[in-house]
N, C-alpha and C positions, 0 to 999 in steps of 0.2 A: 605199508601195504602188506597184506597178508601175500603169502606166498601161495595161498589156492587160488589168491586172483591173478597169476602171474601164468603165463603160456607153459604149456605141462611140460615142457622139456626143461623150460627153466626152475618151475617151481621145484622139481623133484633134485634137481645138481643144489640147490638153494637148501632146502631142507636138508639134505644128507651131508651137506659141509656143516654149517651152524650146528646140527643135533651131533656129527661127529667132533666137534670141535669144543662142547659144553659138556661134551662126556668127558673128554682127557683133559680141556683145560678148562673148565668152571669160570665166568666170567672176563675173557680172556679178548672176547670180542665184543665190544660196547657197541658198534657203529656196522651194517654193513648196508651196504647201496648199490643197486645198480644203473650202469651208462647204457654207451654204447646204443647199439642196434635196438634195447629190449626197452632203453627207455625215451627212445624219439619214435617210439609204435610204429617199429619196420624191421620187427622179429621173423624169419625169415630160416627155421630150423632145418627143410631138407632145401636141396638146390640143383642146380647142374652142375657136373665135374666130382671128382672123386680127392679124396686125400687134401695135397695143399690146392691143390686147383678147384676146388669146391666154391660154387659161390652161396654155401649157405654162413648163417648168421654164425656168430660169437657170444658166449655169454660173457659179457665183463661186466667187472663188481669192484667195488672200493672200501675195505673190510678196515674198517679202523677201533686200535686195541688204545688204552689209556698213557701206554708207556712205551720207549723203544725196545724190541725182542732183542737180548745179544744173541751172535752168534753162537750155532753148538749149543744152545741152553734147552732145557726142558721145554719152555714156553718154543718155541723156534722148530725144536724137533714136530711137536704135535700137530703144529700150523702145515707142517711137510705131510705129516702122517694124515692129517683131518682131508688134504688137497689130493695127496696120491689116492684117498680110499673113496673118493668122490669121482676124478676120471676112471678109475678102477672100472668102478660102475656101470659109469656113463660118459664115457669116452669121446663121444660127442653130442651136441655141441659144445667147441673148446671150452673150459672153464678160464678165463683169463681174470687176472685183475692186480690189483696191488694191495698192500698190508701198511695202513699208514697211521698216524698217529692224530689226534685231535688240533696238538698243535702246526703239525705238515701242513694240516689241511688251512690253515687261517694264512700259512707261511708261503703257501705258494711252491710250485714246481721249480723255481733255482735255490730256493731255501729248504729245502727236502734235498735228504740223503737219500743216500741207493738204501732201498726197503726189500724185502720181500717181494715178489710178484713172479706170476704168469702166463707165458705168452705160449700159445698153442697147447697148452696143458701143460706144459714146463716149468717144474716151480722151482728158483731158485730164491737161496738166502737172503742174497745183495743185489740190487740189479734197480734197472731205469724202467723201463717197460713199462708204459703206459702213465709215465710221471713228467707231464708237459701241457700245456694251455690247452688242451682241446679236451681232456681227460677232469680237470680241474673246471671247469667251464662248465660242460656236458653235466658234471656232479651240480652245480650250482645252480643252473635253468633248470634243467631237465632229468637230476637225479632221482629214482625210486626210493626209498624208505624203506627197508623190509626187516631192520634193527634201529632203534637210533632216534633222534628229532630229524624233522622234516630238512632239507637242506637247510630251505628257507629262516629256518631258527639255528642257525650252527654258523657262527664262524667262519667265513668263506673263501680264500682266494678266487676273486674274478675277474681277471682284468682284460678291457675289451682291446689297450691296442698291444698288450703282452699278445691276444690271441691274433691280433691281425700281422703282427712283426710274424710269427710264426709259422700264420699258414703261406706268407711270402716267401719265408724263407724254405718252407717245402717244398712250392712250387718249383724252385731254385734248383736247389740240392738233393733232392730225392726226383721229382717227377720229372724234369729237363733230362738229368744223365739216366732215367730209366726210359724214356723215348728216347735215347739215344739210343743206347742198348737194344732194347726191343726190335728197333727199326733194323738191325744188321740181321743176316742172311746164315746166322747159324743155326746145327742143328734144335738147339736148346732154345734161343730166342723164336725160333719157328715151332717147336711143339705147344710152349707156352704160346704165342701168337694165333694159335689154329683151334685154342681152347677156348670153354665157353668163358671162363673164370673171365680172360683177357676186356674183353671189351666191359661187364660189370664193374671189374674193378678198376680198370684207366675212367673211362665214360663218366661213370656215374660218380668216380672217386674224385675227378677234376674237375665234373657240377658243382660238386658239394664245397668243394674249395671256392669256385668262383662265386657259390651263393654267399657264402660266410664276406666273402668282401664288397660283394655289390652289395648287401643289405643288413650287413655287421650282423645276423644272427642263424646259428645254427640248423642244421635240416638230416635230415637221414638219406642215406642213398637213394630210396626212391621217390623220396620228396627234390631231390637236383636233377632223379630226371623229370619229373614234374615240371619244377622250373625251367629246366634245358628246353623244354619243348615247347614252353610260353616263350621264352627269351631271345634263342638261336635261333640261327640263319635256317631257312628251311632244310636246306641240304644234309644238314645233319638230324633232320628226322629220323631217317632210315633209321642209322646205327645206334639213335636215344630209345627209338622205340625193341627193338633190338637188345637195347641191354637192359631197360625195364624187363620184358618178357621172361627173359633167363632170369633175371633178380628173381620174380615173381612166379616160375614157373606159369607164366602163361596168364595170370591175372590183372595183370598189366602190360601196354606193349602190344606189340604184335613183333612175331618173327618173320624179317625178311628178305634173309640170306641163306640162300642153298650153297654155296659156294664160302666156305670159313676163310679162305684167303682174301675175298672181296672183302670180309668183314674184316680179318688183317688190319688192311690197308685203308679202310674208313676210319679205325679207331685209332689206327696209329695218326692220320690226318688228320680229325679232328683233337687229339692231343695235342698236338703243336699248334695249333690255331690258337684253342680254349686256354693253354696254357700261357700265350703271351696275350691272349685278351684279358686275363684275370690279371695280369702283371701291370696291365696297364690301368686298371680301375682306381677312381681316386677312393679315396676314405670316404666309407657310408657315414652320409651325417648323422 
């Protein structure tokens, strides 16, 4: 896809990596693609909240080179220098992604080494971020093209119950002990609690997980609450429609809490509910 047809905030982080990157290293990046938010069409550039509590979008990308970069090497330095002079820029939205190699990508996320990648604009050498079935996956359905063959013709790790073992196991370990957490009475868990980010990112974050296993295939944040709002008990209208609105600034949803503690206390509810109804789903045939 060309990069004019791509949403201007992205096209323009898109072009100034690539055109920086062909300057200092000349055919260095064979492959690059984008996931995430820009490519399940629920790009989503400004939002509500500020800083990390921002519920606007991420630009992630999957920038694949022919060869492994070492460490401290020419090729390795430019890829840092091509990433810092791109948030330099354009600061946000985040540029995230990872730096993988043709074979990675056939080898799958437990056959893949720690790469290159970026998470909130943070680039380091070696690292994991964003190297796991939902990233791998996302690249395979619903990967953009903007260097490279189509996904479709490449090589691909996609494995539907590697991606369903995972997002259980999220539901588990990451989202149980953070409704944990959240639900306690400190000053931290209540700033965060009273913000807009909260209920977008639980809500919508734990549709998206329960859609992937009731129907084995992927959706974008405001495609679960889409779903949440065909599927769920009515009671949890309010707070779906609620966290569409803030996703969308308003063009989806409807806002219908004056009171951010009521909404607390519906998102933090509705977590533990959705969270052990998704646990409970069998295997989408």
């Amino acid at each position: 896809m060309p990069s004019n047809d791509l949403p201007g905030e992205v096209g323009r982080s898109v072009d100034l990596f690539l055109t920086a990157m062909d300057r200092v290293a000349p055919g260095l990046v064979t492959g690059f693609y984008l996931v995430g938010s820009v490519a399940l069409g629920d790009f989503h550039p400004r939002g509500a909240g500020r800083g990390r509590l921002s519920t606007a979008s991420d630009i992630d990308f999957v920038a694949v080179t022919d060869h492994r970069l070492e460490p401290e090497s020419p090729e390795m330095a430019a890829l840092a220098k091509a990433h810092a002079h791109t948030v330099a820029r354009f600061p946000r939205p985040h540029f995230d992604g990872a730096v993988l190699t043709w074979s990675d990508l056939a080898a799958g996320p437990d056959g893949c080494p720690d790469v290159p990648c970026a998470q909130e604009s943070r680039f380091t050498q070696a690292g994991r971020s964003g190297v796991n079935p939902v990233m791998f996956c996302e690249l395979a359905w619903h990967g953009i093209a903007v260097r490279g063959p189509h996904p479709a013709e490449v090589d691909l790790w996609a494995d539907q119950d590697a991606l369903r073992a995972f997002t259980v196991d999220n539901l588990r370990t990451y989202w149980r002990p953070w409704w944990q957490q959240k639900r306690q009475r400190s000053a931290l868990s209540l700033a965060i609690g009273l913000s807009a980010w909260f209920p977008v990112w639980a809500v919508l974050g734990v549709s998206r997980l329960h859609h992937l296993l009731a129907t084995g295939t992927m959706t974008s944040k405001c495609g679960a609450g889409r779903y949440a709002q065909k599927e769920f008990d009515p009671r949890w209208q309010r707070i779906i429609a609620e966290s569409l609105s803030l996703r969308t600034e308003g063009a989806e949803g409807r806002r219908g809490y004056r009171n951010p503690l009521a909404r607390r206390r519906d998102t933090l509810a509705f977590l533990d509910t959705t969270i052990d109804a998704a646990l409970a789903l069998p295997a989408a045939s």
